[in-house]
MIVO-911837 format. One record per residue (C-alpha): residue number from 1; y, x, z. Coordinates in Angstrom, 1 decimal, m for minus. Last residue first. Layout:
N
[site NUM [Y X Z]]
...
***
This chain:
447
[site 447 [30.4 174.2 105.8]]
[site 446 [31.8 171.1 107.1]]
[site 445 [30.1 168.4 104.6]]
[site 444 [27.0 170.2 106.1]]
[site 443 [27.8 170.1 109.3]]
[site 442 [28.0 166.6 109.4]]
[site 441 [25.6 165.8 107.4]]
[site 440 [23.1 167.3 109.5]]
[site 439 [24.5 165.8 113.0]]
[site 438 [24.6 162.5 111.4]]
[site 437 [20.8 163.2 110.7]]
[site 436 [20.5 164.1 113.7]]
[site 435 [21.9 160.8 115.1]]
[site 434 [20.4 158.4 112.7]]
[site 433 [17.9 156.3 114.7]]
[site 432 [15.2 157.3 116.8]]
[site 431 [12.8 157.4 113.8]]
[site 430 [15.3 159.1 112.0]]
[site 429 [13.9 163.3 111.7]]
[site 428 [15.9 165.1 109.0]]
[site 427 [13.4 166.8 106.2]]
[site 426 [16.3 169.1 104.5]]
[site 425 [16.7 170.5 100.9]]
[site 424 [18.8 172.8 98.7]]
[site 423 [19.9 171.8 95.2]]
[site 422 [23.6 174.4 95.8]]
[site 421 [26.1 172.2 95.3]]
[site 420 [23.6 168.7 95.3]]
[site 419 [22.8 169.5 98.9]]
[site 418 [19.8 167.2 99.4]]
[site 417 [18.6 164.6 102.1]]
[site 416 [14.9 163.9 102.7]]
[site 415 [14.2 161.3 104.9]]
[site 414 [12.0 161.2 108.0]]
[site 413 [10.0 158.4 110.3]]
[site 412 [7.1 159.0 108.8]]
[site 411 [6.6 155.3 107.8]]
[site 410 [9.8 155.7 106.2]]
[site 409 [9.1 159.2 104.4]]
[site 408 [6.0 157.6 102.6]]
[site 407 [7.2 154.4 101.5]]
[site 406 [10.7 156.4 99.6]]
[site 405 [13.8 158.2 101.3]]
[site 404 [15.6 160.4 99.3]]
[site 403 [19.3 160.9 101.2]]
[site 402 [22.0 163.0 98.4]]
[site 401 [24.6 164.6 100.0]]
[site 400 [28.1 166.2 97.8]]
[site 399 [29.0 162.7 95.7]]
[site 398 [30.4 164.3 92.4]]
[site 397 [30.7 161.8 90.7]]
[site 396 [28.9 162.7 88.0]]
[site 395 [26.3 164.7 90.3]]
[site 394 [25.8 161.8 92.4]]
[site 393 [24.8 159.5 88.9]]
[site 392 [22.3 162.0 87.3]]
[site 391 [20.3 162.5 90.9]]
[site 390 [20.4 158.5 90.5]]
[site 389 [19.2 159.4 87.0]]
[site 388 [16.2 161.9 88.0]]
[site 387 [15.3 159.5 90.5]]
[site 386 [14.5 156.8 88.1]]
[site 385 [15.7 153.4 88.6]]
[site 384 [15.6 150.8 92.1]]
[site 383 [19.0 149.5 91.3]]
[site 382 [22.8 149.4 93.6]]
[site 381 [22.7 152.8 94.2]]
[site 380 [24.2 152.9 98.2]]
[site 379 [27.1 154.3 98.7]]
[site 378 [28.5 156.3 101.8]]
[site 377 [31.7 157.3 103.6]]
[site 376 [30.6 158.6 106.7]]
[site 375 [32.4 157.4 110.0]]
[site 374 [29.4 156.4 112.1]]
[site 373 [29.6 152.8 111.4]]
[site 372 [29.5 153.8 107.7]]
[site 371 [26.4 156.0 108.2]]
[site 370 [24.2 153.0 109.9]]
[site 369 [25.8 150.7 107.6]]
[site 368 [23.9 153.3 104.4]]
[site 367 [20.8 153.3 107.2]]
[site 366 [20.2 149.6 106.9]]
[site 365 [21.3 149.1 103.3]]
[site 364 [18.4 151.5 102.6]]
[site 363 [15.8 149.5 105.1]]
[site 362 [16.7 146.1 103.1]]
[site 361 [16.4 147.6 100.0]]
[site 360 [12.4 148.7 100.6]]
[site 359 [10.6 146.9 98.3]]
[site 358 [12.7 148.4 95.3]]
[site 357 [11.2 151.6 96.2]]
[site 356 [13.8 155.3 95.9]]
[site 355 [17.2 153.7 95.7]]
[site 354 [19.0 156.8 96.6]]
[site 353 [21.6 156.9 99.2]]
[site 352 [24.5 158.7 98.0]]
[site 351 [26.5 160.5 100.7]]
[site 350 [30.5 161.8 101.0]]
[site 349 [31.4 158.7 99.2]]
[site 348 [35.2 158.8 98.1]]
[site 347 [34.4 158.4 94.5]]
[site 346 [35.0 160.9 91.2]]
[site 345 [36.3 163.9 92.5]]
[site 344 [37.6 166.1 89.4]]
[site 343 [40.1 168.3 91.6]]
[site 342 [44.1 168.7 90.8]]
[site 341 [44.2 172.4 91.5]]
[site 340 [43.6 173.4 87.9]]
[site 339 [47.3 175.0 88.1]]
[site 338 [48.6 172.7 85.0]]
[site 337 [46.8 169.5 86.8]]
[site 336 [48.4 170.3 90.1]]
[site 335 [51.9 170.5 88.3]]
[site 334 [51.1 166.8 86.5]]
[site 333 [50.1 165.6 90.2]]
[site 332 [53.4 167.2 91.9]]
[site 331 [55.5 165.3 89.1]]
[site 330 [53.8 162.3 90.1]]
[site 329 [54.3 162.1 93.5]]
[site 328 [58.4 163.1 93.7]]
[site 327 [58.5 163.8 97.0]]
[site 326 [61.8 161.5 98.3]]
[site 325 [64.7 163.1 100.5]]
[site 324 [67.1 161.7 103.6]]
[site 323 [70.3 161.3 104.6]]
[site 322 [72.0 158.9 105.6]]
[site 321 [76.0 157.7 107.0]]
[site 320 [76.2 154.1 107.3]]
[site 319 [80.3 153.0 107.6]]
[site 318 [80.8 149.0 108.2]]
[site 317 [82.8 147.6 105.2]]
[site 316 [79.3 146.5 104.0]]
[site 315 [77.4 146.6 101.0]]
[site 314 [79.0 148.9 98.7]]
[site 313 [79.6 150.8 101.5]]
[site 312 [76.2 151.2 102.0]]
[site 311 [76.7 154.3 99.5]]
[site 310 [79.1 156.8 101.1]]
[site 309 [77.2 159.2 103.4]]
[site 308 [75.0 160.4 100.9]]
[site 307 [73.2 163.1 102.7]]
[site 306 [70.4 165.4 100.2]]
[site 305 [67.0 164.4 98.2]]
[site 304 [64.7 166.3 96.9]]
[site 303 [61.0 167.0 96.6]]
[site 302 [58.8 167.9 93.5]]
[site 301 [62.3 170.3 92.1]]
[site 300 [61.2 171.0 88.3]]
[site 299 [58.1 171.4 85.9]]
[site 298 [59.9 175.0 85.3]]
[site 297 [59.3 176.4 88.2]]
[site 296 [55.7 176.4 88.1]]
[site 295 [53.6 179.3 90.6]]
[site 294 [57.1 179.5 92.8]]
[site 293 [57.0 175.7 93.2]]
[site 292 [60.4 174.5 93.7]]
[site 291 [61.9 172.0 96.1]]
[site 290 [65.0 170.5 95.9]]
[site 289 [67.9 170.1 98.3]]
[site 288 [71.4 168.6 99.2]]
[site 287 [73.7 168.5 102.0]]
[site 286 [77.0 166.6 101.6]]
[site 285 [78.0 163.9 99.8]]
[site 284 [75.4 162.8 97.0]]
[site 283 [76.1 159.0 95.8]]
[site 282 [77.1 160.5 92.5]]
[site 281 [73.2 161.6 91.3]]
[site 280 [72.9 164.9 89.8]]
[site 279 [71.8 166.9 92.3]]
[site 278 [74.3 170.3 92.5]]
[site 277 [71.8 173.1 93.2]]
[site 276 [73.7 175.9 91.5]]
[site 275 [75.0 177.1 95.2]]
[site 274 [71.3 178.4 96.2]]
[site 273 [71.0 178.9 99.7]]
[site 272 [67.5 179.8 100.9]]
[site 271 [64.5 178.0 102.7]]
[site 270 [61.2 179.7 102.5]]
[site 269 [62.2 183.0 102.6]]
[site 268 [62.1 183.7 106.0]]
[site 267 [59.2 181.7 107.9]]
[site 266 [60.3 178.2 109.0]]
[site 265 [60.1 178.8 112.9]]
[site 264 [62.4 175.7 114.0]]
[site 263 [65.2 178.3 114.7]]
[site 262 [64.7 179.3 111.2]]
[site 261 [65.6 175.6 109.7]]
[site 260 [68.3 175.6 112.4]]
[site 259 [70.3 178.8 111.4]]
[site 258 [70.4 177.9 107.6]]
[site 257 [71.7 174.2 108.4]]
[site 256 [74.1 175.3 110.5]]
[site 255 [75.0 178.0 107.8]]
[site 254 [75.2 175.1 105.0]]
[site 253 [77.4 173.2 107.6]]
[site 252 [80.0 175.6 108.3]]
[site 251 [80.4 176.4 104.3]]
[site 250 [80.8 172.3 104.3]]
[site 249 [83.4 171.9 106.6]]
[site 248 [85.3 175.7 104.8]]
[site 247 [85.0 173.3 101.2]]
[site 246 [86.3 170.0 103.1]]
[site 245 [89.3 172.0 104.3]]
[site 244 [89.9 174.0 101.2]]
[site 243 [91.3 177.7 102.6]]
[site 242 [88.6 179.4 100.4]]
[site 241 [85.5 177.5 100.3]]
[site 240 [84.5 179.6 97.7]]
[site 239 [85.5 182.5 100.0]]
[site 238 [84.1 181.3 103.1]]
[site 237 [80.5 180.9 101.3]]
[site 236 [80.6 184.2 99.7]]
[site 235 [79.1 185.7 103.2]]
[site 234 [76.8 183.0 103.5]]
[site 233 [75.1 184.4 99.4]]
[site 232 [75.5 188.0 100.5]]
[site 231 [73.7 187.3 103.7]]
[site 230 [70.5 185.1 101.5]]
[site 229 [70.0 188.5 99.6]]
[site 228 [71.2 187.5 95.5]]
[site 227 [68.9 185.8 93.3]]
[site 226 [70.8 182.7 92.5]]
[site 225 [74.1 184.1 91.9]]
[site 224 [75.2 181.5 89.7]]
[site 223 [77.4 179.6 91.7]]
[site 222 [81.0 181.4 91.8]]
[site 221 [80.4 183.2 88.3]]
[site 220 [79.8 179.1 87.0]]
[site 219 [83.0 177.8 88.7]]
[site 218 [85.2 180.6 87.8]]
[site 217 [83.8 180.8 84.4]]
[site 216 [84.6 177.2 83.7]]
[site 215 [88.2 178.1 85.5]]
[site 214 [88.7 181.0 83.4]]
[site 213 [87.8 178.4 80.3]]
[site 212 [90.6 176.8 80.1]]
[site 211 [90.1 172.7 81.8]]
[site 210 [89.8 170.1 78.9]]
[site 209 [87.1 168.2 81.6]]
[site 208 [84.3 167.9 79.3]]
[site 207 [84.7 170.4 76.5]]
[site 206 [85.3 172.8 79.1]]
[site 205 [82.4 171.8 81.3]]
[site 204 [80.4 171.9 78.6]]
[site 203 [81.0 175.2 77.9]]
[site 202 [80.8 176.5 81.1]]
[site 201 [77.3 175.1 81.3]]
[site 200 [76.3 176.8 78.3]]
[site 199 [77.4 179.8 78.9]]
[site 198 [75.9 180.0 82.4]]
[site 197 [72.0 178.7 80.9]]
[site 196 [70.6 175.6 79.8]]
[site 195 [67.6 175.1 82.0]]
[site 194 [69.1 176.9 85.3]]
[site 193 [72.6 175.9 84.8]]
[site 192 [71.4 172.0 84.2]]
[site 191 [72.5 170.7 88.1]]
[site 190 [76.1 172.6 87.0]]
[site 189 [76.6 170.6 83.9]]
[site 188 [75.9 167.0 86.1]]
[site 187 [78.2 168.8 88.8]]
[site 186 [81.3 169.1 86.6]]
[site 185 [81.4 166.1 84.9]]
[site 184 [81.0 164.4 87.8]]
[site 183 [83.7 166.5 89.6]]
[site 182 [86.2 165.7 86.7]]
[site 181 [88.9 164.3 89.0]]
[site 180 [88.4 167.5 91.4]]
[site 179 [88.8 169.7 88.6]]
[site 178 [92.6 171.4 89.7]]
[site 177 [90.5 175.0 90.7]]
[site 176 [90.9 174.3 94.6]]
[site 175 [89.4 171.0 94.0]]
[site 174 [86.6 172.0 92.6]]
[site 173 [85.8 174.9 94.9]]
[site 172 [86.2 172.0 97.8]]
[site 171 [83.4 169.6 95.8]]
[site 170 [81.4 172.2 95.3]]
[site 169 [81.3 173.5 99.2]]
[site 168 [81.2 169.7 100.2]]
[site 167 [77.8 169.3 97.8]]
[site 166 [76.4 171.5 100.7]]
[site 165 [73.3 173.6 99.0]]
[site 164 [69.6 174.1 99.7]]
[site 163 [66.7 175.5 97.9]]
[site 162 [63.1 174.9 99.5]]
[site 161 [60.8 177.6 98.1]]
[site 160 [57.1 177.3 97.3]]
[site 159 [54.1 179.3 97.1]]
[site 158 [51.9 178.0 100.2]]
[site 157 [51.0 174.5 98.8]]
[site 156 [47.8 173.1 101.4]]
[site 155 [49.5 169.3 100.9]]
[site 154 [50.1 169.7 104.9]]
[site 153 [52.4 173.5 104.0]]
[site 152 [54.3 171.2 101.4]]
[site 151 [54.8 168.2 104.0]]
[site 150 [55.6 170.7 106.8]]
[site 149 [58.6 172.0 104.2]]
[site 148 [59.8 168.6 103.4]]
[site 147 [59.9 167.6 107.1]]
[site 146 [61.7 170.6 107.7]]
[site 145 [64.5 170.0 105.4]]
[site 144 [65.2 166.5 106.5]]
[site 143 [64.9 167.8 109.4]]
[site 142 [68.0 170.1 109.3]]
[site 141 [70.0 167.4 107.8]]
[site 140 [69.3 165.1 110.2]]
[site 139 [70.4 168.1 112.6]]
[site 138 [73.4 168.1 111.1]]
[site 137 [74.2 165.1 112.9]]
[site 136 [76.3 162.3 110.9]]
[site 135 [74.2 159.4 112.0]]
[site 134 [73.2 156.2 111.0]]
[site 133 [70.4 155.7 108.4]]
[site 132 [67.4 158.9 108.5]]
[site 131 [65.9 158.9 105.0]]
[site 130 [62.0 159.5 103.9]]
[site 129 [61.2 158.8 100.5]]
[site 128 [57.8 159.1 98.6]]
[site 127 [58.9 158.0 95.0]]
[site 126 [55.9 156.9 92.1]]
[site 125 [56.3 156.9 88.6]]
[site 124 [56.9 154.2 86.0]]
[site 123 [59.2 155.6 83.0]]
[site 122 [57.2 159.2 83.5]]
[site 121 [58.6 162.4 83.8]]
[site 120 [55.9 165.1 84.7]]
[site 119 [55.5 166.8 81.3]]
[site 118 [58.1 164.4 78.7]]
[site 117 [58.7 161.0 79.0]]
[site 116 [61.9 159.9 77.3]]
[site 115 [63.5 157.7 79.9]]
[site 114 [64.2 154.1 80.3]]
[site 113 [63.1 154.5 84.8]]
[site 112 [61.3 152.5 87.1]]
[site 111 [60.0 152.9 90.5]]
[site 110 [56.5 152.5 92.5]]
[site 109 [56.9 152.6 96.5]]
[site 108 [56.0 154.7 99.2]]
[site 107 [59.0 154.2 101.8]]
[site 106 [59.6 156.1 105.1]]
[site 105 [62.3 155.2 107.7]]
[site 104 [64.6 156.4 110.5]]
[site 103 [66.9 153.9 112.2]]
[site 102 [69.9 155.6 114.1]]
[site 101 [70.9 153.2 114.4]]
[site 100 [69.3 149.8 115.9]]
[site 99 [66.9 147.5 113.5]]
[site 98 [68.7 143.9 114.2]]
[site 97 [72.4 145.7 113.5]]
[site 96 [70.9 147.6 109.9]]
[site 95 [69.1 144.4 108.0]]
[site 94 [71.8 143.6 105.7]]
[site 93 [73.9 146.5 104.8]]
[site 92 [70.5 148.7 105.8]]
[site 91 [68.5 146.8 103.0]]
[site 90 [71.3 147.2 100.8]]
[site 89 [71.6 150.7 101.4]]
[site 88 [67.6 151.4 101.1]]
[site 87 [67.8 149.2 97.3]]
[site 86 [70.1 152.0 96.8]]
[site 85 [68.0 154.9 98.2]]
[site 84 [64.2 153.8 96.2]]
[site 83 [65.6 154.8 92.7]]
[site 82 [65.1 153.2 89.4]]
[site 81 [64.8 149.7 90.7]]
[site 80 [64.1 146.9 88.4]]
[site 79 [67.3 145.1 87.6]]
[site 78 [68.2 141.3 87.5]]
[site 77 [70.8 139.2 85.8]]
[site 76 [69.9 135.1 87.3]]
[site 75 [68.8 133.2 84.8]]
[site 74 [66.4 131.5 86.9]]
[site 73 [64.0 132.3 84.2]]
[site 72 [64.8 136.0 85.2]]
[site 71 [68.1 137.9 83.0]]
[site 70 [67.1 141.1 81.9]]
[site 69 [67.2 144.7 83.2]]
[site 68 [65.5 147.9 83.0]]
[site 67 [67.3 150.9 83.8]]
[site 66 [67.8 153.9 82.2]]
[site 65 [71.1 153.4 80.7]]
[site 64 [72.4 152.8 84.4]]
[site 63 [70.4 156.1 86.1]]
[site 62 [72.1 157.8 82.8]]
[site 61 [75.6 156.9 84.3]]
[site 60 [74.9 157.5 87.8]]
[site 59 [73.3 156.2 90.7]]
[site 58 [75.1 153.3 92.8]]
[site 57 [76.8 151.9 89.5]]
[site 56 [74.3 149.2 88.8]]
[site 55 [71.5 148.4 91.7]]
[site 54 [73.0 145.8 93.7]]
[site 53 [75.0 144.3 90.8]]
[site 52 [71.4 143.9 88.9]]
[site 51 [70.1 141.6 91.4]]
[site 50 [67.1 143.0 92.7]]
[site 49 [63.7 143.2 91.4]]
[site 48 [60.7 145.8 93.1]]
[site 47 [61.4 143.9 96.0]]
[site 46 [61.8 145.8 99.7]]
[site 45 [59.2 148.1 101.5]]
[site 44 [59.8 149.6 105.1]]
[site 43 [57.4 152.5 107.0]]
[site 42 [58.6 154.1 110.1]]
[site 41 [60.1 158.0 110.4]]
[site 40 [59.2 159.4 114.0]]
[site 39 [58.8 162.5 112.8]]
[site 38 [55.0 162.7 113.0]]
[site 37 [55.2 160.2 110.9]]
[site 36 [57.0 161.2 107.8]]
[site 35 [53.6 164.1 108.0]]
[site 34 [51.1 161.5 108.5]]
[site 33 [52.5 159.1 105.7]]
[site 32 [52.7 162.2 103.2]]
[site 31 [49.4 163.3 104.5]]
[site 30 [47.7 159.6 103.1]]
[site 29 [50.3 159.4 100.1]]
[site 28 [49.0 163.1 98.6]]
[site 27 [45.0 161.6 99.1]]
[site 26 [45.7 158.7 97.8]]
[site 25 [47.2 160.0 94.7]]
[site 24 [44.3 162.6 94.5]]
[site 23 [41.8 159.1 94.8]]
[site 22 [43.8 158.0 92.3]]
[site 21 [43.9 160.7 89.9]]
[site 20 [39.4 160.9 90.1]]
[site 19 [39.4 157.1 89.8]]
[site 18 [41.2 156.4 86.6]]
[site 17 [44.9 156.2 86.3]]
[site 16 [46.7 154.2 83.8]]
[site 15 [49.6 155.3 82.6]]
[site 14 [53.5 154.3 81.4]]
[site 13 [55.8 156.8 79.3]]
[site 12 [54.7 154.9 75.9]]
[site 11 [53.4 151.8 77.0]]
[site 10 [49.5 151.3 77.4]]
[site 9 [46.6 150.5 74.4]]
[site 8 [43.7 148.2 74.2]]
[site 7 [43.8 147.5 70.4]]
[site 6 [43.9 143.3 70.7]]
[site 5 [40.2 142.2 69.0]]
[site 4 [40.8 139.5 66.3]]
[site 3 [39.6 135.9 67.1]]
[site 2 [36.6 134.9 65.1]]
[site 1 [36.9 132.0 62.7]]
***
């Protein structure tokens, strides 16, 4: 009796990802790791388990429904993380005096999240985080900015806008209006002002907190002026603030924050206030940003993040102020794939040597090394077939150089390499080895 054939199927909200997405994906991780880099930030992993008590209560309410738990065969009660900051608190809690503050640190890492998946939300997606662990300086806060803006200009996105708020100028309005106790409630209806609407927001926050609704409208007409010239939004700044002390600390900081982004020669317009921005996880404390693409708003901020200078004291009665902000991978893949700028490349190789003569295998994996060594990704077809469907092959995956080299050609000394773009051809001289054919290829892939 046969056995029967399992339906090869994946989770809802999960993906696999053929060659063409992952070489994108690798692309995106490779100038995400230069760019954290060039900043001094230094790459860290920790366990995709932790205890559950670690990870519960650090993000939010939802963050807590979302995530996957269970107990291990140890029976111990274990999470998977959702986020990549709290597992960073407990690694700072226990690692932070042997590393030296202020440490600064990338981390590329797969998360999890119970979600309904929808464009660009996935329940196993990737984070990109970069957080500096130690230090209160605004000027953190100001390269955390920066570093998301050179990572957009690296990724060759022009149309974009960083937006940037203080959470300290929401928390003061809040408690100047008598809301201060309902600030979650409050700042999870403010981060959905821009997908739900003012009246909408107010409304919730008046069925939320049992405030009237002059103080809803207060808190909505104070940040929903998203369009307004960047000097009317600082000059409103005080007046939210009003006379609150955390409110006017924050108003201080959002202009610091303002005047150092352009000192650093972020062109105008790049980088403006926007007082909706509210983030909606707790751990949030001061500065906070997300990154919109002016060609796809609506997919949502691809890189955010803010200062949370409260969370490793879960950990540790020892104070570690952070900040930092993650790229959220997959969401900028689904928005390439709605531009058509995601690309169909099929394999890294830059050349395909062709398996003209079966005899003469030996001499092709010779010059394929030869092109390695020298920096040029190359494959070799593995089988002596028909041109025409090696030709077949390169095109497919859209390998760019083509080398034909068959009895004839070696005892000449030559090879014939073809653009497969255009189907023009070149006789390249290798009798003396490979340098002008390097040269070639080269300026080929170049041009």
């Amino acid at each position: 009796m046969s056995t029967p054939l399992i339906e090869p199927r994946t989770l809802k909200g999960f993906r696999d990802f053929l060659p063409d997405r992952m070489l994108l994906r690798e692309s995106i991780l490779a100038t995400a790791r230069q760019v954290y880099r060039s900043y001094g930030f230094a790459p860290i992993d920790t366990p995709a388990l932790e205890l559950f008590e670690v990870l519960a209560g650090k993000g939010s309410e939802e963050t807590d429904r979302q995530m996957y738990h269970f107990n291990d065969a140890g029976d111990r009660h274990v999470g998977m993380r959702f986020d990549l900051t709290v597992p960073l608190a407990r690694f700072i809690a226990q690692h932070g005096p042997a590393l030296g503050l202020p440490f600064k640190r990338y981390h590329l890492a797969t998360v999890w999240r119970g979600e309904s998946p929808q464009a660009g939300r996935f329940r196993e997606f990737m984070q990109c985080d970069y957080d500096t662990i130690g230090t209160t300086s605004i000027v953190s806060d100001i390269e955390t900015v920066l570093v998301a803006h050179d990572l957009m200009v690296a990724l060759g996105i022009e149309r974009f806008q960083i937006r940037v708020n203080n959470r300290k100028v929401l928390n003061g309005l809040l408690r100047r209006l008598g809301l201060a106790d309902h600030s979650t409630v409050v700042l999870r209806a403010i981060d959905k002002l821009a997908r739900v609407g003012a009246h909408a927001v107010g409304a919730e926050i008046v069925a939320g907190t049992g405030c009237d609704g002059l103080a809803a409208s207060t808190v909505v007409r104070g940040l929903a002026a998203r369009n307004e010239p960047a000097e009317a939004t600082l000059g409103r700044l005080d007046e939210l603030a009003g006379e609150d002390e955390l409110g006017k600390a924050g108003a201080i900081e959002l202009k610091q924050l303002v005047a150092g982004v352009a000192a650093a020669g972020v062109a105008s317009g790049r980088v403006v206030i926007d007082l909706s921005i509210a983030r909606g996880l707790d751990y949030y404390t001061g500065t906070i940003l997300e990154t919109f693409l002016d060609d796809l708003p609506a997919i949502g901020s691809i890189c955010s993040g803010g200062r949370y200078d409260n969370l490793t004291q879960m950990f540790s009665k020892t104070p570690m102020p952070g900040v930092g902000a993650s790229l959220g991978l997959d969401r900028l893949i689904a928005a390439l794939e709605e531009l058509g700028r995601a690309g169909t490349t099929q394999s890294p190789a830059q050349v395909l040597v062709v398996q003209f003569d079966a005899g003469m295998t030996d001499w092709y994996l010779r010059l394929a090394a030869d092109l390695r060594r020298a920096g040029i990704p190359t494959e070799l077809y593995p089988e002596a077939k028909k041109v025409g469907n090696q030709f077949k092959y390169a095109d497919r995956k859209q390998i760019p150089l083509v080398i034909v080299a068959g009895p004839d050609e070696k005892a000449a000394g030559r090879v014939q390499v073809k653009k497969m773009a255009d189907g023009s051809q070149a006789e390249i001289d290798v009798a003396d080895g490979v340098d002008r054919l390097l040269d070639w290829i080269r300026s080929a892939l170049a041009g």
